[in-house]
MARPAVO-258372 format. One record per atom (N, C-alpha, C): atom name; x, y, z; residue in one letter; chain. Coordinates in steps of 0.05 Angstrom, whole numbers. Layout:
! MARPAVO-258372
REC atome   east  north     up residu chaine
REC    CA      X      Y      Z      A      A
...
This chain:
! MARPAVO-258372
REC atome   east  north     up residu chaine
REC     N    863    215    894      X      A
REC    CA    866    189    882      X      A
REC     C    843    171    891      X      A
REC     N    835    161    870      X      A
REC    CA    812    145    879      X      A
REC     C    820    112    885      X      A
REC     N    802    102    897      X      A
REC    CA    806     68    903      X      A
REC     C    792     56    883      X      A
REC     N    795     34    879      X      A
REC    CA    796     19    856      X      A
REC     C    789    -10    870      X      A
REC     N    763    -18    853      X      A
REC    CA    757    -51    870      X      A
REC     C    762    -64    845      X      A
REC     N    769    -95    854      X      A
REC    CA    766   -114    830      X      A
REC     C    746   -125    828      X      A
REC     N    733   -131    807      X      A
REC    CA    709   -151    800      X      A
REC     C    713   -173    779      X      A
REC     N    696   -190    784      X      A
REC    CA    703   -211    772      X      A
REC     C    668   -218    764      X      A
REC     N    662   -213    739      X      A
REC    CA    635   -214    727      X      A
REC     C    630   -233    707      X      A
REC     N    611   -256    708      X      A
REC    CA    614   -263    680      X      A
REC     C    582   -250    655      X      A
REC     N    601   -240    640      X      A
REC    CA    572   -230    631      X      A
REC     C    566   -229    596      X      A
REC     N    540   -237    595      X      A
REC    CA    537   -240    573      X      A
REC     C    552   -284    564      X      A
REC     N    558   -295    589      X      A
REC    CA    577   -314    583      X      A
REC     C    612   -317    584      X      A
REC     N    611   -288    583      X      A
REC    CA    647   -283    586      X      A
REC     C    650   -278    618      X      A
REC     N    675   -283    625      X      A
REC    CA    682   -279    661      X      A
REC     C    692   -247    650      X      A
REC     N    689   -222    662      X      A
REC    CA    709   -211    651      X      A
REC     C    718   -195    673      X      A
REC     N    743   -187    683      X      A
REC    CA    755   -179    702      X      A
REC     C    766   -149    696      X      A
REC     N    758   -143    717      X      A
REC    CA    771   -110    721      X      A
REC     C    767   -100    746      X      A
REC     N    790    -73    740      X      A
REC    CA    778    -53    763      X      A
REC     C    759    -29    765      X      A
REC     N    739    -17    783      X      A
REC    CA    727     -1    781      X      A
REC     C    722     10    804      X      A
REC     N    712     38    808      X      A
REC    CA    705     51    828      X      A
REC     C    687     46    842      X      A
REC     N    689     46    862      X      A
REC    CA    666     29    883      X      A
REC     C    632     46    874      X      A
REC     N    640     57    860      X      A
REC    CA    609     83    866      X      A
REC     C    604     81    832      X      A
REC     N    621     62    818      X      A
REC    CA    610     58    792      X      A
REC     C    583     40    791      X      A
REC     N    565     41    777      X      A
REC    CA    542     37    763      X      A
REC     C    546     15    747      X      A
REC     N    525     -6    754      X      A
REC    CA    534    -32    734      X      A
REC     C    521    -25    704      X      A
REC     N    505     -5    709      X      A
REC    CA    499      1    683      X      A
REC     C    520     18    666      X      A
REC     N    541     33    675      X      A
REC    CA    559     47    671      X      A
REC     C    586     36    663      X      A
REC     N    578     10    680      X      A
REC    CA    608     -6    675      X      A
REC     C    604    -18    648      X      A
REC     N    575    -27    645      X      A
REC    CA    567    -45    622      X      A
REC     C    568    -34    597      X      A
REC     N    564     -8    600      X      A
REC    CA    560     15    573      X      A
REC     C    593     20    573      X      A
REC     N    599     33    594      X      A
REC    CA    622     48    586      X      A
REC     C    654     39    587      X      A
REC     N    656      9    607      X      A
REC    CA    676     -4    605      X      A
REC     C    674    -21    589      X      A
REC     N    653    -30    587      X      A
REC    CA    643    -58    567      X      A
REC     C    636    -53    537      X      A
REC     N    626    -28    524      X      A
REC    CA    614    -17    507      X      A
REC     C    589    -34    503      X      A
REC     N    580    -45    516      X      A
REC    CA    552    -50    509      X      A
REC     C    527    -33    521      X      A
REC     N    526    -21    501      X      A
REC    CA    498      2    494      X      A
REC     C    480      0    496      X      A
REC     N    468    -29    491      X      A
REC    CA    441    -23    491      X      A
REC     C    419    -29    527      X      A
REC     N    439    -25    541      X      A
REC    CA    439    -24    568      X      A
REC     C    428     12    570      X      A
REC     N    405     27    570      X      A
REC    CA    400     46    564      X      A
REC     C    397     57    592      X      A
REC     N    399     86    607      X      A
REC    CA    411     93    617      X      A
REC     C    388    122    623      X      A
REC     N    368    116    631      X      A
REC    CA    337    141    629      X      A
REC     C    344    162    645      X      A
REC     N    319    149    664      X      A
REC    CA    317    156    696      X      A
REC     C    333    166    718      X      A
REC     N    342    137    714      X      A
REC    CA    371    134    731      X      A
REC     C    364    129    762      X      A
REC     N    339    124    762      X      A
REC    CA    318    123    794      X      A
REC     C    306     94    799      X      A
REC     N    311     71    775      X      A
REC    CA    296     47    780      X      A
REC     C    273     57    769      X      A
REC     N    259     78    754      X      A
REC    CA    226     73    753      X      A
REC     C    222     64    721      X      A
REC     N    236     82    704      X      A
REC    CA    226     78    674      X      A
REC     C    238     43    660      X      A
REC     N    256     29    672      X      A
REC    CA    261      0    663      X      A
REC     C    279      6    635      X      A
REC     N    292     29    629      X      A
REC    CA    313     20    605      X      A
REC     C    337     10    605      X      A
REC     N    350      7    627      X      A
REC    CA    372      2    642      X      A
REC     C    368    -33    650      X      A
REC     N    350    -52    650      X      A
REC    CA    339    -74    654      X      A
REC     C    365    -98    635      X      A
REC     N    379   -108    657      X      A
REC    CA    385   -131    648      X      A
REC     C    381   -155    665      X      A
REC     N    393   -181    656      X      A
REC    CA    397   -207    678      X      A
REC     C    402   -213    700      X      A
REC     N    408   -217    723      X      A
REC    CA    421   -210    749      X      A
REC     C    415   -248    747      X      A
REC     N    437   -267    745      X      A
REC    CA    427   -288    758      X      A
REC     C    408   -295    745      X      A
REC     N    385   -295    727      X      A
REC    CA    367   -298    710      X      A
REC     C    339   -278    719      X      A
REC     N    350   -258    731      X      A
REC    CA    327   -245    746      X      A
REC     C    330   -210    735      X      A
REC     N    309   -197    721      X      A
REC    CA    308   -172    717      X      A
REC     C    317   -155    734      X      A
REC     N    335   -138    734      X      A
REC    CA    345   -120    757      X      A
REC     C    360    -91    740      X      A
REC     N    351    -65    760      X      A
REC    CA    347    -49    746      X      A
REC     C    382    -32    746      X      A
REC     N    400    -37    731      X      A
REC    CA    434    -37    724      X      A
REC     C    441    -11    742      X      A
REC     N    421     13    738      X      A
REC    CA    424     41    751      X      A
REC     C    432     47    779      X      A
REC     N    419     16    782      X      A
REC    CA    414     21    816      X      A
REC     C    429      2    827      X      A
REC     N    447    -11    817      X      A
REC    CA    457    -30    834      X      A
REC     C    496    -27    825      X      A
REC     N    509    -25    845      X      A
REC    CA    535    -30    838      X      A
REC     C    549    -41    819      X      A
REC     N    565    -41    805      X      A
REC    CA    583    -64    793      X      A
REC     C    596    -78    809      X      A
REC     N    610    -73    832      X      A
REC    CA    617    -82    853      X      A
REC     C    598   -108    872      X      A
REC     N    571   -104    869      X      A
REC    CA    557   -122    878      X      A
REC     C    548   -144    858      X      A
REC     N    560   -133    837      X      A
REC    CA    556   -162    816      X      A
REC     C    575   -180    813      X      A
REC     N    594   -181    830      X      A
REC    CA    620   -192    834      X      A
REC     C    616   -225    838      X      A
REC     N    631   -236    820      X      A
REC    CA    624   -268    822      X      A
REC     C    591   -278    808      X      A
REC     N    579   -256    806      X      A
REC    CA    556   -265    786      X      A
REC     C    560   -270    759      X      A
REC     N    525   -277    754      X      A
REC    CA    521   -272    723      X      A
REC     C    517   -256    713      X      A
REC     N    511   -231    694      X      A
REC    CA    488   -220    672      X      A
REC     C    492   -221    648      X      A
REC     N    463   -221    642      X      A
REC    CA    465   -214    616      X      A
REC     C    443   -190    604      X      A
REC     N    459   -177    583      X      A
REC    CA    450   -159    570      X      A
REC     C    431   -165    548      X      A
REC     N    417   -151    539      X      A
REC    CA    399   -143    511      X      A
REC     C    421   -158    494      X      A
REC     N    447   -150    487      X      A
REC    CA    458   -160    470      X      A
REC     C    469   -191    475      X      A
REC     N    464   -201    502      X      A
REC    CA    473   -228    505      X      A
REC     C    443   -255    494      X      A
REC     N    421   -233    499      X      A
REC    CA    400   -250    501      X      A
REC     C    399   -247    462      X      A
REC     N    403   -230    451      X      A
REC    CA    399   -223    431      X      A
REC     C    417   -241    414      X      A
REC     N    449   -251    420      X      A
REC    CA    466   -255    407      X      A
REC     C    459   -290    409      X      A
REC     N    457   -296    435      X      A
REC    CA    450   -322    440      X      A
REC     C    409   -336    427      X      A
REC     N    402   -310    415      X      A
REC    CA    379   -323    395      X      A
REC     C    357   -320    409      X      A
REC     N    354   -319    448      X      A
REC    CA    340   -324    462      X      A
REC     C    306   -305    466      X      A
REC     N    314   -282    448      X      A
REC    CA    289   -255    446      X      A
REC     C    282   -257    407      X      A
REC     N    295   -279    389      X      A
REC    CA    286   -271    371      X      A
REC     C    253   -267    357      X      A
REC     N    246   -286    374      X      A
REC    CA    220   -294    371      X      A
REC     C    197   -268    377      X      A
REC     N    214   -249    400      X      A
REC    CA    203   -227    411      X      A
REC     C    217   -213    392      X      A
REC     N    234   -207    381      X      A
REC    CA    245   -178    368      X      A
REC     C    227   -180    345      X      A
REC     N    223   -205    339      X      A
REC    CA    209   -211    302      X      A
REC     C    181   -200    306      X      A
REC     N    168   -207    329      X      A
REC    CA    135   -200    341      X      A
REC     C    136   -163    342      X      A
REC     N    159   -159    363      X      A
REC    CA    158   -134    357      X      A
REC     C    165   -110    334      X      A
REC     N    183   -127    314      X      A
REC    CA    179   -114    288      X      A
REC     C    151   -115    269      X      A
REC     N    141   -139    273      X      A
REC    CA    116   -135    256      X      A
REC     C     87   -123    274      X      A
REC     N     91   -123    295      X      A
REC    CA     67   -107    301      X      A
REC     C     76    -80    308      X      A
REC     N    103    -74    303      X      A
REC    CA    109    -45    297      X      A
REC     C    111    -33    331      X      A
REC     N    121    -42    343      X      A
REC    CA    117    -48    375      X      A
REC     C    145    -30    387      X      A
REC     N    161    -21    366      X      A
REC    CA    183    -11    373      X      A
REC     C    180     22    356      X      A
REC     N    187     41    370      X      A
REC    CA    178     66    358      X      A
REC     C    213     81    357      X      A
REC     N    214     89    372      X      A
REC    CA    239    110    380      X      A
REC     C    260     84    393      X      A
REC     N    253     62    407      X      A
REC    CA    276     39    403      X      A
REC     C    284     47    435      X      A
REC     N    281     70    448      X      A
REC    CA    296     75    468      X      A
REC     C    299     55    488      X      A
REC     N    263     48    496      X      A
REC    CA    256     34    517      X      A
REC     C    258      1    514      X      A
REC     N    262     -5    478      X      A
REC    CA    255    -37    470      X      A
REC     C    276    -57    493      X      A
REC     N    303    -47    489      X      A
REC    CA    317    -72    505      X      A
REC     C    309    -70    537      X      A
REC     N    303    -55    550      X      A
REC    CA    290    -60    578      X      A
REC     C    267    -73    582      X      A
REC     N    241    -67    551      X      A
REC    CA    217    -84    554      X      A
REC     C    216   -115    541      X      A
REC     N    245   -115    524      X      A
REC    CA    252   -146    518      X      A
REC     C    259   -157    541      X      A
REC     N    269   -152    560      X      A
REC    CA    287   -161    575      X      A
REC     C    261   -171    598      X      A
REC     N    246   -149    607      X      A
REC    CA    216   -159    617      X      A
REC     C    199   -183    603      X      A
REC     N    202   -176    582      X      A
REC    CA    186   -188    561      X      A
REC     C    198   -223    569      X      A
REC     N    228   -228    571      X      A
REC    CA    234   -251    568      X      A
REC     C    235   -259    588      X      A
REC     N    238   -242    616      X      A
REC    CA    232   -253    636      X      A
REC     C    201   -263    644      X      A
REC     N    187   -251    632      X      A
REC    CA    155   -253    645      X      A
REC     C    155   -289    629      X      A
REC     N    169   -281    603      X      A
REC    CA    153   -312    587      X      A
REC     C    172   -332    588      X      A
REC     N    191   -335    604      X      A
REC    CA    216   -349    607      X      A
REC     C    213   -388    622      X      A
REC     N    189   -372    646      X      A
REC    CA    177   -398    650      X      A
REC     C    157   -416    641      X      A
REC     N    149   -409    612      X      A
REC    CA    128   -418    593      X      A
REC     C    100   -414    599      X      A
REC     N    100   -390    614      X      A
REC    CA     68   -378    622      X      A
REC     C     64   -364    594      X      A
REC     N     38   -366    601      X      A
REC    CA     23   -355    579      X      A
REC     C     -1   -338    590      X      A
REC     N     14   -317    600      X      A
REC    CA      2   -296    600      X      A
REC     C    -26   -276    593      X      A
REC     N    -41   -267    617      X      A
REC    CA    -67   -250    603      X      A
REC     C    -49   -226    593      X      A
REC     N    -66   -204    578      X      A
REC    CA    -54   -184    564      X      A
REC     C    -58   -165    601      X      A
REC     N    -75   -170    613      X      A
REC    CA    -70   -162    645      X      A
REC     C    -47   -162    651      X      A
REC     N    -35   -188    656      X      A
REC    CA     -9   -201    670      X      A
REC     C     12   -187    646      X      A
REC     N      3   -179    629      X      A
REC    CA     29   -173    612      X      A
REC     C     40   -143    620      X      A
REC     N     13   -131    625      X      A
REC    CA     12   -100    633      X      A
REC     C     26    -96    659      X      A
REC     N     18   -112    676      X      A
REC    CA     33   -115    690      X      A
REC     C     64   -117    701      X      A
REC     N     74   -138    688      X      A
REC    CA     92   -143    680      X      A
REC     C    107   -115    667      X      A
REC     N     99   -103    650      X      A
REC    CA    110    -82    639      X      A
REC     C    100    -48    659      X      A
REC     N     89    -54    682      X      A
REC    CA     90    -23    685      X      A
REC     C    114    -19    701      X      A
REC     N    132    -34    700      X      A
REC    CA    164    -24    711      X      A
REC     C    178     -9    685      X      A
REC     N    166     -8    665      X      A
REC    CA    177      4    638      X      A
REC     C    163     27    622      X      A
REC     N    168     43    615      X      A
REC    CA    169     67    609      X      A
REC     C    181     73    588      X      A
REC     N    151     73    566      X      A
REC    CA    153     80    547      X      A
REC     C    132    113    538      X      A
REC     N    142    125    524      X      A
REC    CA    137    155    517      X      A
REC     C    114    141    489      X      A
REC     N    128    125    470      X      A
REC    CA    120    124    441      X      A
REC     C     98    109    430      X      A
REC     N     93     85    445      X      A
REC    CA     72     69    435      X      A
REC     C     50     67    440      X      A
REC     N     48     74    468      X      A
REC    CA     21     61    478      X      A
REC     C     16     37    489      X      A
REC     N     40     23    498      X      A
REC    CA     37     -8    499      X      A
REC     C     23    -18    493      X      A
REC     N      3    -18    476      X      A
REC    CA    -19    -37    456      X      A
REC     C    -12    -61    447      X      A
REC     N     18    -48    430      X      A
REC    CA     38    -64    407      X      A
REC     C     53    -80    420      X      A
REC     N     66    -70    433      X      A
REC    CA     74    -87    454      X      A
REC     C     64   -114    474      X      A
REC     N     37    -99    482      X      A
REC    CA     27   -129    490      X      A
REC     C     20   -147    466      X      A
REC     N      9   -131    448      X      A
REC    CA      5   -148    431      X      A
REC     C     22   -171    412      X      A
REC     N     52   -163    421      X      A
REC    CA     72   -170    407      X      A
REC     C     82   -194    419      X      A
REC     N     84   -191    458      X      A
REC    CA     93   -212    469      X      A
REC     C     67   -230    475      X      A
REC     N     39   -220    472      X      A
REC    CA     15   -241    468      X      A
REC     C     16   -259    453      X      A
REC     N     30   -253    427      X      A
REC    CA     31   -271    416      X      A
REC     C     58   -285    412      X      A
REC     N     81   -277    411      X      A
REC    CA    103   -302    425      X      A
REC     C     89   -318    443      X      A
REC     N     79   -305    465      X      A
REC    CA     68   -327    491      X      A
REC     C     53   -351    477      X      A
REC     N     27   -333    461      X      A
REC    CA     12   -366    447      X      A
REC     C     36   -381    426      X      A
REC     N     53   -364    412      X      A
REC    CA     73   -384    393      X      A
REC     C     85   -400    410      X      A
REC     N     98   -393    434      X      A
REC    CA    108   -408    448      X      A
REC     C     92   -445    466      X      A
REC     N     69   -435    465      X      A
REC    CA     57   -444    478      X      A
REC     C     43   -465    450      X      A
REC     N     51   -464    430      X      A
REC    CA     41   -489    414      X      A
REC     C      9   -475    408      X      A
REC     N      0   -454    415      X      A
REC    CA    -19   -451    411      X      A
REC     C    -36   -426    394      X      A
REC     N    -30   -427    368      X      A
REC    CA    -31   -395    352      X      A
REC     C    -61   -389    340      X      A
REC     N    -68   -368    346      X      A
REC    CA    -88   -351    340      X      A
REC     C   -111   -354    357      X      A
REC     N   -106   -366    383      X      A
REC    CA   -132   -386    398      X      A
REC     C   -126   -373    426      X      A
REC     N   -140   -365    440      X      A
REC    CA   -141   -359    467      X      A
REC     C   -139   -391    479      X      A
REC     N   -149   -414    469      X      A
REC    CA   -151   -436    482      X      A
REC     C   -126   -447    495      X      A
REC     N   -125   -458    518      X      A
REC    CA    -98   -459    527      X      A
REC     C    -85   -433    531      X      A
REC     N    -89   -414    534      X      A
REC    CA    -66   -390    528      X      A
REC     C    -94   -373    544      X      A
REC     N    -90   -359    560      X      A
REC    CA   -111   -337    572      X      A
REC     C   -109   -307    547      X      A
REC     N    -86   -307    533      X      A
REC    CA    -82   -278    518      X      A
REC     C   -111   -276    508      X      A
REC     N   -125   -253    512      X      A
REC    CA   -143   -242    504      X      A
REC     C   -166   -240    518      X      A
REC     N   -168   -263    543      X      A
REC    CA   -191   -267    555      X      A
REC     C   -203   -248    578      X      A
REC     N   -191   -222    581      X      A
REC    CA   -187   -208    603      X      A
REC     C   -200   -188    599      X      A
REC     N   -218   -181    580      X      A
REC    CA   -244   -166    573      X      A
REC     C   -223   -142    549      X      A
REC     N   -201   -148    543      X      A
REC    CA   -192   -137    517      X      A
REC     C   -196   -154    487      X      A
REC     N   -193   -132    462      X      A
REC    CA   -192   -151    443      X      A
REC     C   -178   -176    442      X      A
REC     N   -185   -191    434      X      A
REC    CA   -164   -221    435      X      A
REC     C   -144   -207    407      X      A
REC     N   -117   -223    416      X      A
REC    CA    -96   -211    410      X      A
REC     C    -91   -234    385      X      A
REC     N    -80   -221    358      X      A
REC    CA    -76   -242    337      X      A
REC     C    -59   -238    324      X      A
């Protein structure tokens, strides 16, 4: 017979309470008690970033951390940031520069994606690379990708098609448009 902890999570905005096995996976709880899916589930080691949700407003990798230690916190999922409007700007960038291939890896590099541009930086396509080599993608090439949240960053930033104000492009790659 196994033991059974209570948690008390609010996630996505909801408190939601249950019990779970101390050795459950917050990524596991999130997918498989919660049904929210798009909490993706690779590695399982912290390295590839598909598993990437909120912790408190902070990227943290779901595989590797308890459900148990999320107790009395926040998170939020791909589908919280998604539902609450907060990545549309990024999902729309990454549909038109085609930035999403096989889809596996997108909600872990949105989830980067919104953390990196969350504090209204405006990012080199450097800093973006950066930012993304916690994620692991097989399909694109991250080209599309930077190029996708390069330019949210300048939309965000009041400033479109212009390196000016905005460093995107200045980092000895093509300037991003």
């Amino acid at each position: 017979m196994s033991v059974l902890a209570s948690v008390s999570i609010t996630v996505n905005g909801q408190v939601v309470q249950a019990l779970v096995e101390p050795r459950t996976s917050l990524a596991d709880f999130l997918r498989n008690d919660l049904g929210l899916t798009g909490t993706h589930l690779g590695c399982e080691m912290g390295v590839c970033g598909a598993c990437l949700v909120l912790l408190e407003d902070r990227a943290v990798h779901a595989c590797l951390m308890y459900a148990v230690q999320a107790h009395g916190l926040g998170v939020e999922t791909i589908e919280g940031l998604s539902e609450r409007r907060a990545i549309a700007d990024l999902q729309q960038a990454f549909h038109e520069r085609n930035a999403l291939q096989c889809g596996f890896c997108t909600p872990g590099v949105l989830v980067t994606a919104y953390e990196l541009l969350s504090n209204g930086a405006c990012p080199s396509r450097a800093e973006i690379r950066d930012a993304l080599s916690g994620n692991y993608c097989r399909c694109t090439g991250y080209e599309a990708i930077v190029d996708a949240i390069g330019q949210v960053a300048r939309g965000r930033a009041k400033v479109p098609n212009t390196p000016a104000g905005c460093k995107i492009g200045s980092d000895t790659d093509e300037t991003v448009s």
